[in-house]
VOLODREN-636146 format. One record per residue: y, z, x of N, C-alpha, C in turn. Coordinates in steps of 0.001 Angstrom, whole numbers, plus 500000, padded with zeros to 6 digits. Layout:
BEGIN
ATOM  n.v  n.w  n.u  ca.v  ca.w  ca.u  c.v  c.w  c.u
ATOM  Y  Z  X  Y  Z  X  Y  Z  X
...
END
This chain:
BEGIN
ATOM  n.v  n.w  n.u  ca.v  ca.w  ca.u  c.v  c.w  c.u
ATOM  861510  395192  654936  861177  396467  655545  859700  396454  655956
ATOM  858974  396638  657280  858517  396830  657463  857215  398323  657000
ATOM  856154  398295  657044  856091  399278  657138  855735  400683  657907
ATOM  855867  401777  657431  855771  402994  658960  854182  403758  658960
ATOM  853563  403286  660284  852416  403749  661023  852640  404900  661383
ATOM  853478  405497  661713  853814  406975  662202  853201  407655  660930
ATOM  854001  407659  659669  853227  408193  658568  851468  408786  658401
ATOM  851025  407607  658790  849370  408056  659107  848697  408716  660782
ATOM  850126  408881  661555  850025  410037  662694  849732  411112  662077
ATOM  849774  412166  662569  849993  413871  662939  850789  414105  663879
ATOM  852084  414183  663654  853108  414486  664885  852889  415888  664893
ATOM  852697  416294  666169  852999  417514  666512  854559  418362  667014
ATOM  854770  417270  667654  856259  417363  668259  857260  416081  668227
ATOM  858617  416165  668449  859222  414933  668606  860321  415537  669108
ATOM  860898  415248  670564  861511  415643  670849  863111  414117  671717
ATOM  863825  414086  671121  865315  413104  671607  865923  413209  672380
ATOM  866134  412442  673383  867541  413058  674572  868013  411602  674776
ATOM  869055  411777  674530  869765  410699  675466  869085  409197  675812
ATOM  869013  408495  675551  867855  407470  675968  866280  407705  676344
ATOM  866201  408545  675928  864782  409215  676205  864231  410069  674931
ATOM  862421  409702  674366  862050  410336  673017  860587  410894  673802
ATOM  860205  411915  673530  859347  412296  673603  858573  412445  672444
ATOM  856971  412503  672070  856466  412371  670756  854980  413191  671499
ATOM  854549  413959  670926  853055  414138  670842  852207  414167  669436
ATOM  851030  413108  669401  851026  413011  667745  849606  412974  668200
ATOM  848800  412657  667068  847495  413025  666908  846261  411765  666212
ATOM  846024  410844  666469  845892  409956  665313  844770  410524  664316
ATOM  844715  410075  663206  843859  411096  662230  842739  409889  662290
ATOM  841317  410653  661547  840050  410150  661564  840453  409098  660143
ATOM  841217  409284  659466  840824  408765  658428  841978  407482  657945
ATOM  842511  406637  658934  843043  405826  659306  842267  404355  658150
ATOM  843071  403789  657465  841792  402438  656844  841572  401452  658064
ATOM  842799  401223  658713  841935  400408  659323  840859  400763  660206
ATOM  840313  401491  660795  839295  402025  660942  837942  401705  660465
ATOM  838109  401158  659280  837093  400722  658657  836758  399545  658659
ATOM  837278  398862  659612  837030  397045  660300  837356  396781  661490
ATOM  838139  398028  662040  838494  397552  663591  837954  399226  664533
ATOM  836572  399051  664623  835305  398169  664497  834774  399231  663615
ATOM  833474  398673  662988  832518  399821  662321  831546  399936  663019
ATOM  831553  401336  663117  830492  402056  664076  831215  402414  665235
ATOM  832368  402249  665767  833102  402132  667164  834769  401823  666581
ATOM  835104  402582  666154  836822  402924  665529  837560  402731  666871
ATOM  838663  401798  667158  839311  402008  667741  841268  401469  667004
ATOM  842010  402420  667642  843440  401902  667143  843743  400609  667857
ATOM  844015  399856  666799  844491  398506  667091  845654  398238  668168
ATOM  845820  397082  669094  847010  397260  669918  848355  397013  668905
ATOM  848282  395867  668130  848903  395956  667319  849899  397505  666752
ATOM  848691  398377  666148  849760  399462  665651  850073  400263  666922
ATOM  849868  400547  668036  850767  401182  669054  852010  400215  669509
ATOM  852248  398816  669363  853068  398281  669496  853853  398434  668472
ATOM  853803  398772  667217  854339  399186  666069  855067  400418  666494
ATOM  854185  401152  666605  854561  402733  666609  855602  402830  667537
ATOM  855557  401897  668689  856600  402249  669632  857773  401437  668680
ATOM  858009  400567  668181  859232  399883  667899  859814  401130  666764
ATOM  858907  401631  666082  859187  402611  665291  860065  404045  666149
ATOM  859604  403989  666589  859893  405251  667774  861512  404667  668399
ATOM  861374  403573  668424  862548  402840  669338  863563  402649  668192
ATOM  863615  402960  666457  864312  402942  666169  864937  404287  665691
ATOM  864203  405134  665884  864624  406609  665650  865593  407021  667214
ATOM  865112  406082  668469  865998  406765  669642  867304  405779  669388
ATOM  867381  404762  669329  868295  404477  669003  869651  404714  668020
ATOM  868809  405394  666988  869433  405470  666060  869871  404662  665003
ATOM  869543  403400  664941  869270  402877  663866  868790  401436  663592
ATOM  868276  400491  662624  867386  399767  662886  867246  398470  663573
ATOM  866325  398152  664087  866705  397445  665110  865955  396170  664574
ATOM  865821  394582  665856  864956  393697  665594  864192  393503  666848
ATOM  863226  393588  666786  862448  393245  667730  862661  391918  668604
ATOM  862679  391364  670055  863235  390106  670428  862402  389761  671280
ATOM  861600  390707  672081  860135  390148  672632  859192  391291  672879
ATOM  858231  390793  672754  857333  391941  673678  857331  392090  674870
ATOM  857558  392528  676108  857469  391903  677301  856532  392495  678298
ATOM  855751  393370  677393  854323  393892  678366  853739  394714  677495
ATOM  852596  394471  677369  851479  395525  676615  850439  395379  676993
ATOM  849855  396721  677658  848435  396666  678553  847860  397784  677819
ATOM  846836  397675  677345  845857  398940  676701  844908  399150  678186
ATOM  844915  400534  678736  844190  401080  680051  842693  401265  679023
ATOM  842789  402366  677934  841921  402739  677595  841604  402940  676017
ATOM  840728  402922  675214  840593  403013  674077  841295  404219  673685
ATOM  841812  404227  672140  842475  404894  671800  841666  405226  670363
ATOM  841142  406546  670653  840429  406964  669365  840674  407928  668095
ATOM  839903  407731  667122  840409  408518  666281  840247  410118  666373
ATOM  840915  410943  666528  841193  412301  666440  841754  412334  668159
ATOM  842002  411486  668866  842983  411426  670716  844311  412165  669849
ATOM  844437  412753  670906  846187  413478  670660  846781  412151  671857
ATOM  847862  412176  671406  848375  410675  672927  849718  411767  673111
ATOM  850484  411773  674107  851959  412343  674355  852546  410847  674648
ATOM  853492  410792  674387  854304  409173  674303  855731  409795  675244
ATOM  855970  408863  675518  857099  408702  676242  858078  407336  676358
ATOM  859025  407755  675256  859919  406615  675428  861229  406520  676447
ATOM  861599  405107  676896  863063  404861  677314  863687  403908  676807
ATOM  865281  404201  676719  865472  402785  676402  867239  402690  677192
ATOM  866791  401102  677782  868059  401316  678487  868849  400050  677734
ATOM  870031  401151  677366  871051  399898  676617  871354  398671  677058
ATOM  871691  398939  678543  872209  397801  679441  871535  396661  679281
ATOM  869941  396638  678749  869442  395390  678857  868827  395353  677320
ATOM  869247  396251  676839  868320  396733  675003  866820  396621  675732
ATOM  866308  397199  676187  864869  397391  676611  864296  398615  676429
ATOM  863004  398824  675477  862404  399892  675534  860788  400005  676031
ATOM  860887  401270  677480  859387  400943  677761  858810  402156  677062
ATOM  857490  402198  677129  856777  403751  676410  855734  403511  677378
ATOM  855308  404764  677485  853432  404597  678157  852868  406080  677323
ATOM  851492  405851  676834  851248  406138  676179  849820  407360  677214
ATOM  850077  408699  677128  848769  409207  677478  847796  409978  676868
ATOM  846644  409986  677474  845746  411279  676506  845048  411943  677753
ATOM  844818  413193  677479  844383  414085  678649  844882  413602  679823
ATOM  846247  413375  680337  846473  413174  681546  846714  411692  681847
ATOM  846028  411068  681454  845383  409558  681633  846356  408735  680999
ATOM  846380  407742  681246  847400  406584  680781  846388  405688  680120
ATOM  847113  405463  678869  846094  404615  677928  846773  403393  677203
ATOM  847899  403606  677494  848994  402072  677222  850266  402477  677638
ATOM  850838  401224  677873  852190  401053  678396  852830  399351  677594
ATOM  853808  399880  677013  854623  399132  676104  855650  398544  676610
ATOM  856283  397392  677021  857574  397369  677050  858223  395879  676208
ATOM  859513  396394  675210  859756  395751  674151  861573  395371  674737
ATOM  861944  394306  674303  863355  393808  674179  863766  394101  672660
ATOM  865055  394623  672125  865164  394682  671200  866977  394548  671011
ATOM  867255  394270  669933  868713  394529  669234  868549  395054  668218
ATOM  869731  395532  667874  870526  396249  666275  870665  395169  665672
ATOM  870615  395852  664689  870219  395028  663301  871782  394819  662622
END
């Protein structure tokens, strides 16, 4: 079992449809890693937004999945501590593919896209 990064969010909302998750969360100041990635200049690792989305991708799905590639992850912009982000997931069965793009104030600050199967 992995473990869950969402936990140290602030979800505000989470909303499911059909192949489609909506999320608005909050990241909190007081994050550990934070305290090496970087000091003096905190930023969220790409790592845990690639997390967070597979996490996300197993709640739309409905249940747990394995990850099978990454197949795009671009960070636009730093992602800081106390950013609210609104997320936006898809996932289309036909190919088990889930993309997300990730924004804050408007702005696009990552875009995810993952291959995955059921577990």
């Amino acid at each position: 079992m992995t473990p869950s990064y969402r936990r140290h969010m602030t979800e505000h909302e989470v909303s499911l449809e059909p192949g489609s998750l909506s999320a608005r969360l909050s990241v909190r100041h007081d994050l550990p890693i934070f305290n090496g990635h970087f000091p003096g200049r905190p930023l969220l690792p790409g790592f845990l937004v690639v997390h967070l989305v597979f996490e996300y991708a197993s709640e739309l799905v409905g249940r747990p999945l394995r990850l099978r590639s990454i197949d795009k992850a671009r960070f636009h912009n730093p992602i800081l501590p106390g950013d609210t982000l609104d997320v936006l997931l898809r996932y289309d069965a036909a190919v088990r593919r889930v993309s997300a793009t990730f924004h804050k104030n408007g702005s696009k600050v990552a875009v995810v896209r993952m291959s995955v199967s059921a577990l």
